[in-house]
N, C-alpha and C positions, 0 to 999 in steps of 0.2 A: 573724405579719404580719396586718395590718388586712385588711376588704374593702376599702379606698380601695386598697390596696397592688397588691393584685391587678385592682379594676380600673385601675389604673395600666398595670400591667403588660402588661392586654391592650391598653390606648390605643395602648404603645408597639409591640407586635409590627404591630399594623393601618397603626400613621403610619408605620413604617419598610418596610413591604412598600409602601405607597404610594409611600415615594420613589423606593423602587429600581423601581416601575413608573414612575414619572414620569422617572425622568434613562435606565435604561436600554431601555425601549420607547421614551414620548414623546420622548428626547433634551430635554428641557425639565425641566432640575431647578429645583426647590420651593424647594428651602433650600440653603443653604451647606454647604461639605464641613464646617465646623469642628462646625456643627449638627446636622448627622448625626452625627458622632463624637460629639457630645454625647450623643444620645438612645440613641447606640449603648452606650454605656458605663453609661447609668443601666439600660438592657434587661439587660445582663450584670448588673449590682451587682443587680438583684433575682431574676436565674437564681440567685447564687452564695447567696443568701440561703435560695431556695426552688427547691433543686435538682428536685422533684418538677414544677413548673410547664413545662418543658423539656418541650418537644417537637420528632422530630427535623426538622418545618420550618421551629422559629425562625430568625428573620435573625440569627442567633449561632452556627448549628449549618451552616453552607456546608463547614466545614473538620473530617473528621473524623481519625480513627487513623489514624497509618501502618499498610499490610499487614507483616505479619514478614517478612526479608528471606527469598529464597527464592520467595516467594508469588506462584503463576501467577493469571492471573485467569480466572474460570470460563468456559467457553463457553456461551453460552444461545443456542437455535432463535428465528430472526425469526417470532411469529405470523403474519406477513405478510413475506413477501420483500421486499429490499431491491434491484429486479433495476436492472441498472443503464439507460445512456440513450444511443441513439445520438448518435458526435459526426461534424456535419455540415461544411464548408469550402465557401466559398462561394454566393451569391446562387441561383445555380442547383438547386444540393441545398435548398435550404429550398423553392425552388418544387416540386420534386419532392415533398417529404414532402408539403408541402400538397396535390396532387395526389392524391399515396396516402390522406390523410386523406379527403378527398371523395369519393374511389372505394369506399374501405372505408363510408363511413356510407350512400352511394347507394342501396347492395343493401338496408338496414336503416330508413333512416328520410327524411322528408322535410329536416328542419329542420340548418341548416347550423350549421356549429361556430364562435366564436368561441374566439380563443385568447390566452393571458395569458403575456404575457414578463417573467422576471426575469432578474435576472443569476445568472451559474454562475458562483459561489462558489469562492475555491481554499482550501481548506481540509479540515476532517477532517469526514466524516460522519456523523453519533449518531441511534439512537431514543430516547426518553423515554416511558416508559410513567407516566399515572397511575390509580389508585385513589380515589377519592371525594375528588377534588382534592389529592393529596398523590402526592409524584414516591415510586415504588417503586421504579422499575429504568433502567436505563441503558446502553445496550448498542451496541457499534462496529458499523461498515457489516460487517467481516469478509467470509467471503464469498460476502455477499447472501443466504444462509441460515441462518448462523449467526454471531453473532460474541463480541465478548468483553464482559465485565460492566465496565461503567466506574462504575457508580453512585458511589461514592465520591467521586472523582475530579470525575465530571461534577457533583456538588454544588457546586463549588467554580468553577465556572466562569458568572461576568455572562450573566443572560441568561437562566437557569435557573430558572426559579420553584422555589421547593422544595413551595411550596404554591400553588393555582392561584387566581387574584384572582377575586373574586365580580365580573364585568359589571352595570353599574346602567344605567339609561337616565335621562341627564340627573340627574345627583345633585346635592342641592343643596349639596353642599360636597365637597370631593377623597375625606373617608373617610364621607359617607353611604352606606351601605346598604339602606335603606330600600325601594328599586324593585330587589334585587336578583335575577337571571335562574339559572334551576340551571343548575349546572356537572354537567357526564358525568358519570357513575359509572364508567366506564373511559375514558380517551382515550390515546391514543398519536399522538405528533408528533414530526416529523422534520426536521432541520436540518443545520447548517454550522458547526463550532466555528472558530473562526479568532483569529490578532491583529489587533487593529489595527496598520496599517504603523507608526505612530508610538510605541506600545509595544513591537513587533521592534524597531525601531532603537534603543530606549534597551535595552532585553535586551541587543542583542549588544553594544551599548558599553560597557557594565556587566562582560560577559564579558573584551571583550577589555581592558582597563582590570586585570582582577584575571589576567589571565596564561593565560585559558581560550580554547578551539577555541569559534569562533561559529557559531553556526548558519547551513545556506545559504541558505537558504528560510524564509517564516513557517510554512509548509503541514511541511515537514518538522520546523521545532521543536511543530507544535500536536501531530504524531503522537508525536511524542519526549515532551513534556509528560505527554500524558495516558497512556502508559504507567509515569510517575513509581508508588514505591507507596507516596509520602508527598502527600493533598490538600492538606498547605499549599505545599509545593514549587508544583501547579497554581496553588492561588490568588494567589501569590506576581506569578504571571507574567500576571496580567491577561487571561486567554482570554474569547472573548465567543460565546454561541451565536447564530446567525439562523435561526429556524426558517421553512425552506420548504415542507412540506407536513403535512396532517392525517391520517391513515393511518386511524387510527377514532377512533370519539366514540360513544358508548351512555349512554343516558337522556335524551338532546339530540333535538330535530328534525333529522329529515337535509337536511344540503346542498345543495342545488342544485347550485353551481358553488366551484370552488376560489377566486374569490375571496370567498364567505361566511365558507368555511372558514378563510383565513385574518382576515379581519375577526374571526370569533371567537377565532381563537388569539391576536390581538394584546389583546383583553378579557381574556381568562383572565391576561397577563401575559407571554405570547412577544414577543418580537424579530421583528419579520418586514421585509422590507425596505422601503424607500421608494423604490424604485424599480421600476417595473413600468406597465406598460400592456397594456388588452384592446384586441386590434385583430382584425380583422375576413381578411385576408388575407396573405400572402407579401410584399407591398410594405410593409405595416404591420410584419413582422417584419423586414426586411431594417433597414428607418426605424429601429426601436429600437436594432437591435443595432449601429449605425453610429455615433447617436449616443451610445450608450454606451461604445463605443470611444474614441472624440472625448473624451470627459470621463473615462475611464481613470482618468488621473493625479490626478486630484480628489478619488477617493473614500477612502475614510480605511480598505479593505480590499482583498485581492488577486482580482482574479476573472481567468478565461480565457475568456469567452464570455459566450454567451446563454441560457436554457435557455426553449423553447417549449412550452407544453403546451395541450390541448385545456380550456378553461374550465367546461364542462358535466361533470360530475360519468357523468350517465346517457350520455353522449355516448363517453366513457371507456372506459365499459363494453361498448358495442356494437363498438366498436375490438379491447378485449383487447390483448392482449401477443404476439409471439413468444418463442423459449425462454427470452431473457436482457434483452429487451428490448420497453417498451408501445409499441404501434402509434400511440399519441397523441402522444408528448412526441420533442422532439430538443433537440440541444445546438450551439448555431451557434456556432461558436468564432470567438475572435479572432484576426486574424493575428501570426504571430510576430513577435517586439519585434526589430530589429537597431538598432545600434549598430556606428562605425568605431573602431577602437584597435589600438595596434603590438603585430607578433610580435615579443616580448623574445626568442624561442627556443623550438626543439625539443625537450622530453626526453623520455625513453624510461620509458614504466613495464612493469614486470614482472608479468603476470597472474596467478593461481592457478595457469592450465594452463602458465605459460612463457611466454606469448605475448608478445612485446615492440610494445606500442604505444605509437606516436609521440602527445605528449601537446603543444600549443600554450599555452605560455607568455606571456601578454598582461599589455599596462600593464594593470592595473585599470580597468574599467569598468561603468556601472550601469547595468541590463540588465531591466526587468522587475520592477524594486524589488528587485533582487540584485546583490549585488557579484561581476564577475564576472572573472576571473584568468586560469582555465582554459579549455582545450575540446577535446574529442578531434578527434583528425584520422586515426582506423581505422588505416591503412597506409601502406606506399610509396606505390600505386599513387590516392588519396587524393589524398596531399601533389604529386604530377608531374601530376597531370589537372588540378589547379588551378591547377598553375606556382607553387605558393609557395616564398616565399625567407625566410629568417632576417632579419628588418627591414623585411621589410613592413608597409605601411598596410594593414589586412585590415576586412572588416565581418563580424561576427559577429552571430549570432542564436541568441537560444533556442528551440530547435526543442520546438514544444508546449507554449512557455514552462516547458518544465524544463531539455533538457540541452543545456548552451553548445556551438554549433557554428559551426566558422568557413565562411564561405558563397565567399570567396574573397578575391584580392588587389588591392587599387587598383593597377595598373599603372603608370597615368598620372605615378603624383607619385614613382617610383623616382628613385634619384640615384644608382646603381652602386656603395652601401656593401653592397646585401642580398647574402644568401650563401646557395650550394646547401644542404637537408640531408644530411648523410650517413648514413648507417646505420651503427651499431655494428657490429663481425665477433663481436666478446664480450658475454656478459652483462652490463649495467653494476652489476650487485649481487654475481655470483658469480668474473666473467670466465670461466664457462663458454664453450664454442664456442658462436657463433647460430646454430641449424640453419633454411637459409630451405626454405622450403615455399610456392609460389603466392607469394603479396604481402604474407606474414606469414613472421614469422622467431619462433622458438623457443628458450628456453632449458631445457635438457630436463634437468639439473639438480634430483633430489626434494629434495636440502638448500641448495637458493637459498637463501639469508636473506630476499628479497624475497619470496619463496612460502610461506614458514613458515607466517605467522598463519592464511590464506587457505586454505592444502592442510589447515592443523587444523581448522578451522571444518568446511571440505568433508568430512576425513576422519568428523566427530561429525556431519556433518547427517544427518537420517531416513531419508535413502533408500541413505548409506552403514551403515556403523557404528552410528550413533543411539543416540550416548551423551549422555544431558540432562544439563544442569547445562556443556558445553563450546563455551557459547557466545565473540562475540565478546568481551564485556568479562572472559571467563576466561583465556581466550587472553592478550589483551593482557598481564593479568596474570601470569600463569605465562611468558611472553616476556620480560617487562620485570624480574623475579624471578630470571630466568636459571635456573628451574629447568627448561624445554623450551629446546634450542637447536638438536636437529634433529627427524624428525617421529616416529623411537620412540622419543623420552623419553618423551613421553607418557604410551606402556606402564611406566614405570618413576620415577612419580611419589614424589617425597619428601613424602607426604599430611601428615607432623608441620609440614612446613613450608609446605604449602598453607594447614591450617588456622590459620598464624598470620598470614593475608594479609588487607588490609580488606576486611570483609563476610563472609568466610569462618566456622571455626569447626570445632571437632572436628566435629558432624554433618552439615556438607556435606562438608567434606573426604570421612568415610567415606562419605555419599552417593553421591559422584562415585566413590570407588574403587570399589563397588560395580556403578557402573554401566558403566566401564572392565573390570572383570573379565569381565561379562555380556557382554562386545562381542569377549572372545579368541577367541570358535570363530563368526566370521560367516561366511556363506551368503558361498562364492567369488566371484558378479557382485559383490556388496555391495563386495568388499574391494577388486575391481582398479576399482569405479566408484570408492572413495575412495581411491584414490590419485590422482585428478586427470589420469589420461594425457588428454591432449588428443583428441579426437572421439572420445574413449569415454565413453560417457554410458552411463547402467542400464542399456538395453537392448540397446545395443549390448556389453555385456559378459555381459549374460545370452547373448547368440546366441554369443560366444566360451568362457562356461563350459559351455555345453552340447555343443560340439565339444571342449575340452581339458577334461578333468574334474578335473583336479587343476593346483594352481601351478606344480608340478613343470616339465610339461608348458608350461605357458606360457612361464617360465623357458628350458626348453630351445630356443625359439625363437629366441635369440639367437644362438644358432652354428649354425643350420638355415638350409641354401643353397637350400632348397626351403619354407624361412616363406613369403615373399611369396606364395607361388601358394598356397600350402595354408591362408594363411587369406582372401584373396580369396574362397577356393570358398564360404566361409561366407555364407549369405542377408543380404544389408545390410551388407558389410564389402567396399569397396572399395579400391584402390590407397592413398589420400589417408589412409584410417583405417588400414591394414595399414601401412603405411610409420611411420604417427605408434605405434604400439604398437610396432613394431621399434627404433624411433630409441631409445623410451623404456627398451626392453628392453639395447639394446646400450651404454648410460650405463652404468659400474662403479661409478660413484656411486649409482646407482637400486638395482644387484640387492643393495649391500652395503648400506643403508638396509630395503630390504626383508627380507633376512640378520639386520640389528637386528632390527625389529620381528619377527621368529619367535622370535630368540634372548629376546625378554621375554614369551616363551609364548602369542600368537598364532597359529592354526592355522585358515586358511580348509577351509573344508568346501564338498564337491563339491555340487553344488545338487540340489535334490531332483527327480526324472523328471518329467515332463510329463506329465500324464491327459488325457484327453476324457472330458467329459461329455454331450455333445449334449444340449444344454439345447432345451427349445423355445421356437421365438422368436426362438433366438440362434443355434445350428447349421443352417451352410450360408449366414448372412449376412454384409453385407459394413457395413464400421464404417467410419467417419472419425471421427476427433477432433482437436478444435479450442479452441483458448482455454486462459485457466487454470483448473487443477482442485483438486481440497481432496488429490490424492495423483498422483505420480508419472504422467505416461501410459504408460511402460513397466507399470506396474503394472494399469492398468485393459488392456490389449494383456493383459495375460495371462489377467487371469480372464476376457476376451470370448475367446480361443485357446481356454482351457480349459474354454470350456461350448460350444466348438465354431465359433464365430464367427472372424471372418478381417476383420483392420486395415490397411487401405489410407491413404496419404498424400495422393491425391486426389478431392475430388468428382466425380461422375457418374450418368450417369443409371443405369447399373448398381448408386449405393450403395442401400444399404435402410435405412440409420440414417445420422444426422448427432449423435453428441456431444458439444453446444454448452456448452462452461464459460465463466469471468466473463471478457470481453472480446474474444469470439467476434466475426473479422471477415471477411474475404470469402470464406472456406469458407462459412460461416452465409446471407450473399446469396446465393452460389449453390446452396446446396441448398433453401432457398425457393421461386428463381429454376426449378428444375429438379422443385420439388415432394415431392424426399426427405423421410422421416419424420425429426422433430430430436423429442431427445431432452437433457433437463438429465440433472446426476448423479443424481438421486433416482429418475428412471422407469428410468435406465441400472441402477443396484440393484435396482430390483424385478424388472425383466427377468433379470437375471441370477440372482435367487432362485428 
């Protein structure tokens, strides 16, 4: 190849990153889709020519290898936490925060905050780390301190620079470079991956057109998406990133205020919004978020809110964070969408635990940019407090704009065809008896057909059994196969014909046997936690195997006219849990299922004794824990027991620690509120080392 060829070559990678800056930044494309294809096809025909010329930020290289199936994606540490943002409801709370904002800067500085509103994006959240203008890594929100490696994937997704655009001031043509500004030598930026409504809509058309389950949500297919572990699958489906914040930038001038920072991210090649305003107080932020509301349905992506933050960069700083959350930024959410549409009917779904909930059957309707069918209605006692009838005109809402909830009945327009519900006396899956209990009724039934998939998923999750590889799309599989039909097949897998199933393989097959075999002698809490008995969770079954130390013993409870009382006495096991373990116990279907699973060489083992350590620091104190955590809170309860430390369920001025995990809520006010020491999981480790 000639030098013309080559500088060809570079003309094209420059004119083609310009476009994709021009149509997907500016929204203002340059040239025609046919044009682009053009330039795009002569850029590959001189790749294929001069494979060595490839680099991986050509505008050719978005879409790379699938992973091999199997393949988990790595977890990588946020250099910088990802903590999340309080979400606020109402005029009032926003004047409050602004409040707090002022009183917090009062003690520190003279000069007052302005603040910059954008919208709160519904979608999925990514870091983008680069290296001397080139994307390195890619990595999920996970949780806020670490998460999972998406780089592949996120190459593949509009929006994405693969390589970071030279900013020029005033160029004299679209690719002069000439007045070109340095780019970072590291940056890291932070955003929103989402669809556009109008490419979800032709997705799921697409879907259901060829015979496929649609997706409910965009925000749910973007996290479905990028879990894929093939990038063209991603690129396929048009995902678009909107970058909202700048986390760092090194070899740059620092910042000022986050709207510099974003002015530069939108140079370098990001997506940043166009919508946003600096206003000065709480009427300026109410003003935004109202009329953003107002225009909703306009915008050509999914949002739930507002999100406020403090504009001064140093201003930021003198603020700080609480555990999980900055003392500068808040989330003013919109109000729930409702929509009127008929109750087609009542039916009954069967839970993991048995639990039989009454499920609202609705004409279709559009909800939030979701089509929506469904919507729980909990219980009896639910469905009689709102007087619904079978046929009613009902208005329904998505509560948080996620989960469809019928809010009640039009009254007024009855015509005397609606009808009471009833409640089933049997299971509708098994026709087991429905054992009722308070304002829920029970199918207590371990070989429901409707509890199968559900009790196996539970039985293989982490904190029971914790067998990998038996996840849900395994499940399904090995169901739909008919090689599980109740829940000890499992133990007694035909692996020759596992591994002839799609995506399988003699080495997962043996993989999974392996991991199955590893799972026949589990730690007793583990085994009666997966088996699903209803209000026995970890813990509550660790304080049960440490009173009966063998299944035996538990077992024998069923014909013990002195169970109830004798397991009451146990600390945290009341009437409502003692009763639900007995019902479970006195099924002939449960102990002969359980009979199965021994007979295919399962043997729960008695749990190991309890130590103290009197840790210092942590013996003789008193814990709460609050929010979601990276492991079991039965589990963090023990190693805070076992260094000596004691876990209470309510705030007070007596606690000594508060451990605040991701979406910590009003334990976290109150112990602020009260001045208790908080605590994330990383100081909660070191304390405990």
């Amino acid at each position: 190849m000639t030098a013309a060829d080559r500088q060809r070559y570079d003309q094209l990678v420059a004119e083609l990153r310009e476009h994709e800056y021009a149509y997907y930044v500016l929204a203002e494309p340059r040239v025609s889709d046919a044009e682009y294809d053009r330039l795009f096809q002569e850029l590959v025909g001189l790749e294929k020519a001069n494979s060595d010329w490839v680099t991986p930020d050509s505008p050719s290289q978005r879409v790379g290898a699938p992973l091999p199936d199997g393949t988990k994606f790595e977890r990588i540490a946020h250099a910088v936490p990802m903590i999340s943002i309080e979400s606020l409801f109402g005029n009032e709370a926003i004047e409050d925060f602004v409040g707090r904002v002022e009183k917090g800067l009062a003690v520190e500085t003279e000069v007052k905050a302005s603040y910059i509103c954008e919208p709160k994006w519904d979608g999925v959240s990514a870091s983008l780390i680069y290296e001397n203008g080139s994307l390195v890594r890619a990595v999920s929100r996970g949780d806020g301190t670490q998460g999972e490696d998406l780089t592949a994937n996120m190459r593949a997704v509009r929006g994405v620079p693969l390589k970071l655009r030279q900013p020029s001031e005033e160029p004299a043509s679209l690719f002069d470079e000439a007045n070109a500004a340095p780019l970072p030598t590291l940056l890291e930026v932070r955003g929103e991956v989402m669809f556009r409504i109008a490419d979800f809509d032709a997705m799921n058309a697409a879907m259901i057109e060829k015979g496929e389950a649609p997706f409910a949500n965009p925000r749910n297919a973007t996290a479905g998406t990028l879990k894929r572990l093939d990038p063209a699958v991603v690129a396929s489906r048009k995902l678009r990133l909107m970058c909202w914040e700048v986390v760092r930038a090194e070899g740059v001038p620092a910042f000022e205020t986050h709207t510099e920072a974003m002015a530069a991210a939108q140079q370098w090649g990001f997506v940043v919004t166009p919508y946003r305003a600096v206003v000065e107080d709480a009427a300026g932020m109410i003003a935004f978020h109202d009329d953003l509301e107002e225009r909703r349905d306009e915008i050509e992506f999914e949002m739930d809110g507002v999100v406020n933050k403090v504009d001064s960069l140093e201003l930021r700083r003198l603020l700080g964070s609480r555990a999980r959350t900055p003392r500068w930024a808040c989330a003013h959410k919109f109000a729930p969408r409702e929509e009127t549409t008929q109750l087609l009917d009542i039916g009954v779904q069967v839970g993991r635990t048995g639990r039989l909930t009454p499920r609202a059957v609705l004409e279709a309707v559009q909800l939030g940019g979701v089509t929506v069918q469904y919507a729980t209605l909990h219980n009896a006692g639910y469905i009689s407090g709102l007087d619904l009838k079978i046929g009613d005109r009902v208005t329904v809402r998505r509560a948080g704009d996620v989960i469809p909830q019928v809010v009640g009945p039009i009254t007024a327009v009855r015509d005397g065809s609606e009808k009471d519900f009833v409640w089933p006396t049997e299971c509708p899956s098994c026709e087991a008896p429905a054992v009722e209990r308070g304002e829920y009724r029970y199918c207590m039934n371990l070989e429901c057909p409707a509890q199968l998939r559900r009790r196996l998923q539970h039985l293989a999750s982490r904190e029971a059994l914790k067998i990998e590889g038996l996840g849900e799309k395994a499940v399904e599989q090995f169901t739909a196969a008919g090689l599980v039909e109740r829940l000890e097949d499992i133990f007694n897998l035909d692996y020759k014909k596992v591994a002839e199933l799609d995506r399988w393989g003699e080495k997962s097959a043996t993989a999974l046997q392996e991991q199955i075999n590893a799972a026949r002698t589990p730690e007793l809490p583990r085994f009666l936690y997966g088996l699903g008995i209803s209000e026995v969770g970890l813990e509550t079954a660790r304080a049960l195997s440490e009173r009966f130390r063998t299944l035996e013993e538990l077992l024998a409870l069923a014909a013990d006219e002195e169970a109830l009382a004798k397991l009451c006495e146990i600390d945290g096991v009341g009437e409502e849990v003692a009763g639900s373990l007995l019902a479970f116990l006195q099924e002939p279907r449960n102990t002969a299922a359980i009979q199965g699973i021994r007979d295919f060489g399962v043997e729960p083992q008695a749990m190991a004794e309890r130590t103290t350590a009197n840790i210092e620091g942590v013996s003789g104190k008193t814990f709460v824990l609050t929010g979601s955590m990276s492991k079991p809170r039965p589990e963090w309860k023990l190693a805070i027991e076992a260094a000596g430390g004691k876990v209470v369920g309510s705030v007070s001025k007596k606690t000594d620690f508060l451990v605040a995990g991701e979406k910590a809520g009003s334990k976290l006010a109150k112990a602020e509120t009260l001045g208790v020491a908080v605590l994330d999981e990383e100081a909660l480790r070191a304390l405990l080392q």
